[in-house]
N, C-alpha and C positions, 0 to 999 in steps of 0.2 A: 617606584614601588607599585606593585598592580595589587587591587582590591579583589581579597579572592571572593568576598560573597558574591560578586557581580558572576566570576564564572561559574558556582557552585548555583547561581540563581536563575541562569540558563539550562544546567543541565538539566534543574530540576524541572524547569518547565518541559525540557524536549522528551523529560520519560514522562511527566504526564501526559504530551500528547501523544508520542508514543502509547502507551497502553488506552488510551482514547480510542486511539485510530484501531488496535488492534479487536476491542470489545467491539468499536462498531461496525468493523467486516466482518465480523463472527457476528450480532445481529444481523446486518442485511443480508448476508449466503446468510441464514438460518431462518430467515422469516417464510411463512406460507405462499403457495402460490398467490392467491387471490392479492394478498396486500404488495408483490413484487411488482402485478398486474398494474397497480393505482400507482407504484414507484415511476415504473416505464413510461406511464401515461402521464405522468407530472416531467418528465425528463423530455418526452417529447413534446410540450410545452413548452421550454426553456431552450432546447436546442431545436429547431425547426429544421435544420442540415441533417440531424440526423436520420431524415427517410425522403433519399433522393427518389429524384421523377425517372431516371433514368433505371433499367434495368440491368439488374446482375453484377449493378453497381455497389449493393448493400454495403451498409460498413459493419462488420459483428461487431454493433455494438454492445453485445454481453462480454463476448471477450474484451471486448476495451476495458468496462468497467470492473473486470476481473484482474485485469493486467493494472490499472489505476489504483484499486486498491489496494494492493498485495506493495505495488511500487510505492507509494502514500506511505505502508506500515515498515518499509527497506529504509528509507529515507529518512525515519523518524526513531527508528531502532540506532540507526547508525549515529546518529546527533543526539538521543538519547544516553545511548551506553558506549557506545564502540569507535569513540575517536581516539585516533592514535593505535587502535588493535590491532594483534595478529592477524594473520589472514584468516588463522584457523576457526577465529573467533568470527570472522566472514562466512565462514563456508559453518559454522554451527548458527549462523542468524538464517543464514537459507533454507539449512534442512531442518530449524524449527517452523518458519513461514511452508517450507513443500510439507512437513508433516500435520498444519492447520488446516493447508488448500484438498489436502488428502482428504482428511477426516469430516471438513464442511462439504465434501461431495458424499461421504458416506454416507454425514449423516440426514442432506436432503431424498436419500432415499425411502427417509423413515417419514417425512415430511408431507402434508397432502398439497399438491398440485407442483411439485419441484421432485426435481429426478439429477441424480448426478451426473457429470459429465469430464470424460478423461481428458479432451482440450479444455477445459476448465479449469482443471487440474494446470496443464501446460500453460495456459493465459497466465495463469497465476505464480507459476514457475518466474516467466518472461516478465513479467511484473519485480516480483522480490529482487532478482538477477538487476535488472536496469535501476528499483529504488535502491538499494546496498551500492551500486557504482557511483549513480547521482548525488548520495550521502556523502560518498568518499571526497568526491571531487567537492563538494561545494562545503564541505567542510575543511577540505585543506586550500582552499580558495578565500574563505571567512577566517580562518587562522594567518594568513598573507596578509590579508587587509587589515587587521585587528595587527598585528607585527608594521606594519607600514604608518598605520596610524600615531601608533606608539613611538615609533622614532621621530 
């Protein structure tokens, strides 16, 4: 006999980090230039790799952390609501994520010291695409084990 609060007590955890994660890349894409300024400068504190000595080596790291987040809210969408879904119900979690990555570029243009950006836009594409895969897999990977366990 399996104890369904136990699974109804994950879901509900993975949509509240789910819309966590989601409110808080809508904060960080929406914050002012100045305060992204002190983000960066505390981030390259933490990661010191992030500004090689070498030239022309950069790494975009804005695209990274465009691509991390959008992946972060795919991942958590999916283990949220979407196990076991259609695909169509895939392909409507994307073009909800592409129509967010849209609108937070639009609406840094209205924003002082941040400007929008069409590979931002695409970071963010590449992000949601690989978090929504990552979800799929490690949730029918965590449904194996959880099945394994059980027998």
């Amino acid at each position: 006999m399996v104890d369904k609060r136990v699974t109804v007590l994950h879901a509900g955890h993975s949509q509240a980090f789910a819309l966590f994660a989601l409110v808080g890349t809508l904060v960080l894409l929406l914050l002012p230039g100045p305060a992204v300024e002190v983000l960066v400068d505390l981030a390259r504190g933490w990661f010191p790799a992030s500004a090689p000595d070498v030239p022309g080596l950069e790494l975009p790291m804005d695209k990274l952390g465009h691509a991390s987040l959008f992946a972060l809210c795919g991942v958590l969408l999916v283990w949220g609501w979407l196990q076991g879904a259609t695909v169509s119900r895939f392909v409507l979690a994307f073009m909800g994520l592409t129509v967010m990555a849209v609108c937070t570029e639009l609406a840094q243009l209205a924003i002082p010291g941040r400007s929008g950006d069409v590979w931002d836009v695409v970071a963010d594409m590449v992000g949601a695409v690989l978090g929504i895969w990552l979800g799929v897999r490690s949730g029918a990977w965590l449904v194996a084990r959880r099945v394994e366990v059980r027998q």
